[in-house]
C-alpha positions as a printed Julia matrix, in Angstrom:
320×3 Matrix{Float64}:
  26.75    1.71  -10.35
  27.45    2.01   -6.71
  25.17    3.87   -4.4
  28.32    5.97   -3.3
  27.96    7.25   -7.15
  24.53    8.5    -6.78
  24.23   11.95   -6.76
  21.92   12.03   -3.7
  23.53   10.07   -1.74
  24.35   13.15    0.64
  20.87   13.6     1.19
  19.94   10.13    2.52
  19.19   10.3     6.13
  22.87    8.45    7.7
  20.99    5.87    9.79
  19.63    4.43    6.15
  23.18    4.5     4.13
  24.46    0.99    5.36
  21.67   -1.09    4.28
  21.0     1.13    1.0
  24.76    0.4     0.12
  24.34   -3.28    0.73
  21.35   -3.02   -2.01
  22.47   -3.56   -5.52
  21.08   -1.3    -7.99
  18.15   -3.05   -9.68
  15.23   -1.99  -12.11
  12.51   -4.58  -12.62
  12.14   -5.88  -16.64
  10.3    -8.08  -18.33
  13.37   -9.73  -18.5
  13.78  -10.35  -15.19
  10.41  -10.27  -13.7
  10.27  -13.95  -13.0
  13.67  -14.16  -11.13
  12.69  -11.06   -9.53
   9.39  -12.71   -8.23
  11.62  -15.37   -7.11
  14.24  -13.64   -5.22
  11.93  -11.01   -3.73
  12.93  -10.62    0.15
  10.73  -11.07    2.91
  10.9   -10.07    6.57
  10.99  -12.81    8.74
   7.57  -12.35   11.13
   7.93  -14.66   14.13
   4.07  -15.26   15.34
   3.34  -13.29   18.86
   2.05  -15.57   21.19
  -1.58  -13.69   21.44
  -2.08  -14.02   17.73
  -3.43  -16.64   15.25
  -2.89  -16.9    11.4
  -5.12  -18.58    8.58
  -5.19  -18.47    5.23
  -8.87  -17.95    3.68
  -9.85  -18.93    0.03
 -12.85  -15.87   -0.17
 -15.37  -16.17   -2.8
 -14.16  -13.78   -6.33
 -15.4   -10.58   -7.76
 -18.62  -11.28  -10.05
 -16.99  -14.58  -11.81
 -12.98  -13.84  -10.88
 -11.42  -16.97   -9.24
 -11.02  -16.85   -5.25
  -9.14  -15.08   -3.57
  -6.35  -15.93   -0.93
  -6.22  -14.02    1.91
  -4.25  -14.42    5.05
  -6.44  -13.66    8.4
  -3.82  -12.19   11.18
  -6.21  -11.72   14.54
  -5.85  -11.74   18.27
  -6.48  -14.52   19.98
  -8.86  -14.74   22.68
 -12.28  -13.3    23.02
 -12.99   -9.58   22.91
 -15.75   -8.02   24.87
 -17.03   -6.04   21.72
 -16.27   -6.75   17.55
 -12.95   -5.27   16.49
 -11.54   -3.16   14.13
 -10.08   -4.59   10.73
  -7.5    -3.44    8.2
  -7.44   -4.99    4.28
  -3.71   -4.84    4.12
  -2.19   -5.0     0.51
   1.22   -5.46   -0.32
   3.56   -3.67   -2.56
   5.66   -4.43   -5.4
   5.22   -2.92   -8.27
   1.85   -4.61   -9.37
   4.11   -7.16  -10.97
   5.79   -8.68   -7.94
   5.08   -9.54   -4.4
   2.29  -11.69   -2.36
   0.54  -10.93    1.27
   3.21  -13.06    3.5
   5.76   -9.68    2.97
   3.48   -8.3     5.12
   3.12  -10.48    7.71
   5.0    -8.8    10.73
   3.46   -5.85    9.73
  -0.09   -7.69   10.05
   1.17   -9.23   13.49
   2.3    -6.1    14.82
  -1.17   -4.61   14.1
  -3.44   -7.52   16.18
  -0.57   -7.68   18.82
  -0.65   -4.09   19.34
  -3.66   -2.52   18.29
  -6.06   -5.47   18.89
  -7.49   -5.34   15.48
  -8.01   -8.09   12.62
  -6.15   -8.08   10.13
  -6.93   -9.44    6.29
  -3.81   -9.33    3.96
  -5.45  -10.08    0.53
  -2.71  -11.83   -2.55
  -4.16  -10.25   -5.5
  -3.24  -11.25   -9.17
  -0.6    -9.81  -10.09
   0.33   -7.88  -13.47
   1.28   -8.06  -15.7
  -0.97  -11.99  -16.2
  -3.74   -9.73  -14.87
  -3.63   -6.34  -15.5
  -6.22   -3.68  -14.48
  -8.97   -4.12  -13.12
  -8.11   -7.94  -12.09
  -6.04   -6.75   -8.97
  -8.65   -4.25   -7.89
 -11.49   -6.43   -8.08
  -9.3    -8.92   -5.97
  -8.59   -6.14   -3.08
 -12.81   -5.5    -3.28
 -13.37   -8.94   -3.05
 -11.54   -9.34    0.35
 -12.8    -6.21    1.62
 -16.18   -7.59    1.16
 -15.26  -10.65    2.51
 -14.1    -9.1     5.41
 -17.13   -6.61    5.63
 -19.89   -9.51    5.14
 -18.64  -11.78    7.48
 -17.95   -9.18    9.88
 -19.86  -11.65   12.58
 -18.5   -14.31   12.06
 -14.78  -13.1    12.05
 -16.12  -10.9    15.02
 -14.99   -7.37   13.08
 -17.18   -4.08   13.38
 -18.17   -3.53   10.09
 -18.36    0.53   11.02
 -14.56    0.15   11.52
 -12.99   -1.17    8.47
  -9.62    0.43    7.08
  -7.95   -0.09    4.14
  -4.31    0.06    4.43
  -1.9    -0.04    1.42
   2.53    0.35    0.58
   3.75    1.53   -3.13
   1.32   -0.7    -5.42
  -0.23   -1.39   -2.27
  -1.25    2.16   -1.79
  -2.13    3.12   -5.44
  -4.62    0.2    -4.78
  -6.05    0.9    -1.73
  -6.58    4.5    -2.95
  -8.48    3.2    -6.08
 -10.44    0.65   -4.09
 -11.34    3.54   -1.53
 -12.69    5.41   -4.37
 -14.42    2.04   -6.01
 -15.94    1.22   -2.67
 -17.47    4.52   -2.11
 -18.79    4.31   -5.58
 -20.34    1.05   -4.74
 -21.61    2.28   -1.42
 -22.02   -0.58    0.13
 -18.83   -0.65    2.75
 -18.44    2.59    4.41
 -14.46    3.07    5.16
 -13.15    4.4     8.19
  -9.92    5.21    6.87
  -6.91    5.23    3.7
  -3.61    4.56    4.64
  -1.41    5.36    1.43
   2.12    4.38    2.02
   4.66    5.88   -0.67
   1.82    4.43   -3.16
   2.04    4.51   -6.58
  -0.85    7.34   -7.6
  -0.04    8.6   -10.72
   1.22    6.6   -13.65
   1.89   10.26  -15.4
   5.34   10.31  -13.1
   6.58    8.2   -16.19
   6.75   10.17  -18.22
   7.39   13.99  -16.72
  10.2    15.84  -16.88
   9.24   18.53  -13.96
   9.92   16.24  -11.15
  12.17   16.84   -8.12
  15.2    15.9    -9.53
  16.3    14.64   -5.96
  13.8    11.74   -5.91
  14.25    8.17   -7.74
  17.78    7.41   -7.49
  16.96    4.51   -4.98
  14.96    1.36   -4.48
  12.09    2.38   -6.74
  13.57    4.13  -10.1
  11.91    5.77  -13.31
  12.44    2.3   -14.99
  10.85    0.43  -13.12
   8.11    2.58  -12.46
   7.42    2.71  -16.02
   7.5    -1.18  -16.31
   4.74   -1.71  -13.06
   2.38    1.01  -14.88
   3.03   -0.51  -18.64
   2.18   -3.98  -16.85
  -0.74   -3.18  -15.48
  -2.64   -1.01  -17.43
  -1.55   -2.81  -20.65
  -0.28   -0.23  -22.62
   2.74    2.61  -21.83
   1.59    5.27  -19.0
   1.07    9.12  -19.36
  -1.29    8.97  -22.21
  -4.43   11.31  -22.36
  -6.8     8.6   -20.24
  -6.35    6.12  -18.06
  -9.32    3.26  -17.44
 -11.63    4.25  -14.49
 -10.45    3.21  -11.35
  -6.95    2.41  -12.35
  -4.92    5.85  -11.19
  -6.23    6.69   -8.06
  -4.99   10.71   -9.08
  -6.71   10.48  -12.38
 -10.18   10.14  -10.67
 -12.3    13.41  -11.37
 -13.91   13.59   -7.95
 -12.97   12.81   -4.89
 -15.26   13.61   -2.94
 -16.87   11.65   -0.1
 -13.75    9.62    0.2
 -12.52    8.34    3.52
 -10.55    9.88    6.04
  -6.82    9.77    4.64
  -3.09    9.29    5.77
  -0.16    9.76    3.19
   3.63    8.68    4.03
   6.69    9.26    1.84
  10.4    10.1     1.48
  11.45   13.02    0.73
  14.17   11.15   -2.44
  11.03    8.75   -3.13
  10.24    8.96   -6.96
   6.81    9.16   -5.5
   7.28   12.1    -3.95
   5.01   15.0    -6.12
   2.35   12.33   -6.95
   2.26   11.8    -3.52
   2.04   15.5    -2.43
  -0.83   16.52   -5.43
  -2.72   13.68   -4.17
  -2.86   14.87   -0.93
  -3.54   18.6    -2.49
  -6.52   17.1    -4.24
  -8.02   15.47   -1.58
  -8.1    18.96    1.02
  -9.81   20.58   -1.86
 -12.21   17.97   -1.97
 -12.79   18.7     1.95
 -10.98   14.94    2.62
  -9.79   15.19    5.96
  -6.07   14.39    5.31
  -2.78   13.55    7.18
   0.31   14.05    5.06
   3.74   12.81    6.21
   7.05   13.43    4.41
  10.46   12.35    5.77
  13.39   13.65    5.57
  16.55   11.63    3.8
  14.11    8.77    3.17
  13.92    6.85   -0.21
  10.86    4.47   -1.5
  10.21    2.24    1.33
  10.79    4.91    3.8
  12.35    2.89    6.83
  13.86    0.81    4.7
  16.49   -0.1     8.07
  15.33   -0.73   11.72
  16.05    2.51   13.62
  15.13    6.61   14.49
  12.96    7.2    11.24
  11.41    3.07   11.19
  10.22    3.83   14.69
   8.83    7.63   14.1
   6.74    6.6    10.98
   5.76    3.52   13.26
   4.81    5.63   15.66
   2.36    7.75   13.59
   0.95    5.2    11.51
  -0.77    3.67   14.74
  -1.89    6.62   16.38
  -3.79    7.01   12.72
  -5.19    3.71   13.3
  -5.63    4.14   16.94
  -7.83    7.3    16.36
  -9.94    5.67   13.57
 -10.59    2.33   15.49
 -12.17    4.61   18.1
 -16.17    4.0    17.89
 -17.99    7.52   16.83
 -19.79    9.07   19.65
């Protein structure tokens, strides 16, 4: 099927319409998972000159094998220890590794001076839940423990997360504070995937999931990684971030999504239930965006660019 035969096609923002016609329409399958693994695009990230990249090999969680984790930091010395984000990548928790978010890491030292550790947990569904959690706490850490070494403020520590990505970051936000011992400065929940009950209601906005990120697949990622289908009664603890019963004491939050993102209501209850658990919390929804939301260089790209660093600007600032 063509986009020009989806029905909400007159509601994507025109400045996204050329490259979201260019996209074939594709739902993720067991079938297909390994070609899809295979072909999965990623953004060319030429290196700024005032940044260095490493890969790490970071000790496991309890007796998990290592994890890889790519170290994005400015180069140079800094009068004081900087900031840090755990950046975790999306796709699906079936697809995807941390060099898809490589510009995005380079971006974030070039810019905002801050280190940056994208983590390449297991994937589902070889490891389901909690294998790619315990990854992401692994490299956070990591990142926290060696603070002196990689010359990071522990204090200042955000974990920073896009679709899968952000359904982790908000359970490992909620398994950190649990753990208490790595205090989180802030959640940054890009169109994340909260809720694995969005497989299987019917009282959605019927303008979302027509693009990118469909009911399909959605049900696949959820099936993969919790190991059985979604929307039952339960869930295992920490594996939907908007299944936990409190949240409470969690970090300072910011939310992004489309407004025709499948994500959408998950998205927007999660943000509900974190103000009523006094979380202060930044919700932004945009207009005539999809799953991905600037999913083309352009007006929208560079307005939820824009907002995403002041976030991070305002929580690398050092308490008074």
């Amino acid at each position: 099927m063509s986009a020009e035969a989806f029905a909400t096609r007159h509601l994507v923002d025109p400045e996204l319409l050329p490259q979201l016609d260019a996209m074939p329409p594709f739902e993720v399958t067991a079938e297909n998972l390994q070609a899809a693994r295979e072909n999965l695009w990623e953004m060319e990230a030429a290196t700024p000159a005032d940044v260095t990249i490493e890969t790490r090999q970071v000790p496991g969680f309890e007796d998990d094998p290592k994890v890889s984790v790519i170290l994005t930091r400015p180069s140079g010395r800094a009068d004081s220890p900087r900031p840090a984000v755990l950046m975790i990548h999306s796709g699906g928790y079936v697809m995807g590794n941390a060099r898809q978010c490589q510009a995005l890491a380079n971006a974030f030292a070039d810019e905002l001076g801050c280190v940056v550790a994208s983590v390449d947990y297991r994937l589902a569904p070889e490891t389901p839940h909690p294998g790619p959690l315990h990854d992401c706490y692994a490299a956070l850490t990591w990142l926290h423990d060696n603070a002196d070494e990689l010359n990071v403020d522990p204090d200042l520590i955000t974990v920073y997360g896009e679709s899968a990505g952000g359904g982790l970051a908000a359970t490992l936000a909620q398994f950190t504070r649990d753990q208490g011992q790595v205090p989180l400065r802030l959640q940054v929940l890009m169109y994340g995937m909260l809720d694995d009950r969005t497989a299987t209601r019917t009282d959605l906005n019927p303008h979302t999931g027509q693009y990118i990120w469909t009911p399909a697949s959605n049900t696949f990622g959820w099936e993969s990684l919790l190991g059985h289908k979604p929307g039952g009664r339960t869930a295992p603890e920490y594996a939907v971030a908007a299944r936990a019963k409190d949240l409470t004491g969690l970090p300072p939050t910011f939310i992004a999504v489309g407004a025709l993102d499948l994500l959408l209501d998950e998205a927007l209850e999660y943000a509900d239930q974190l103000l009523r658990a006094a979380v202060p919390t930044e919700l932004h929804v945009y207009p005539g965006a999809p799953h991905g939301i600037g999913v083309a260089p352009g007006r929208l790209a560079a307005s939820v660019d824009q907002e995403l660093k002041a976030a991070l600007k305002q929580a690398f600032a050092p308490s008074q």
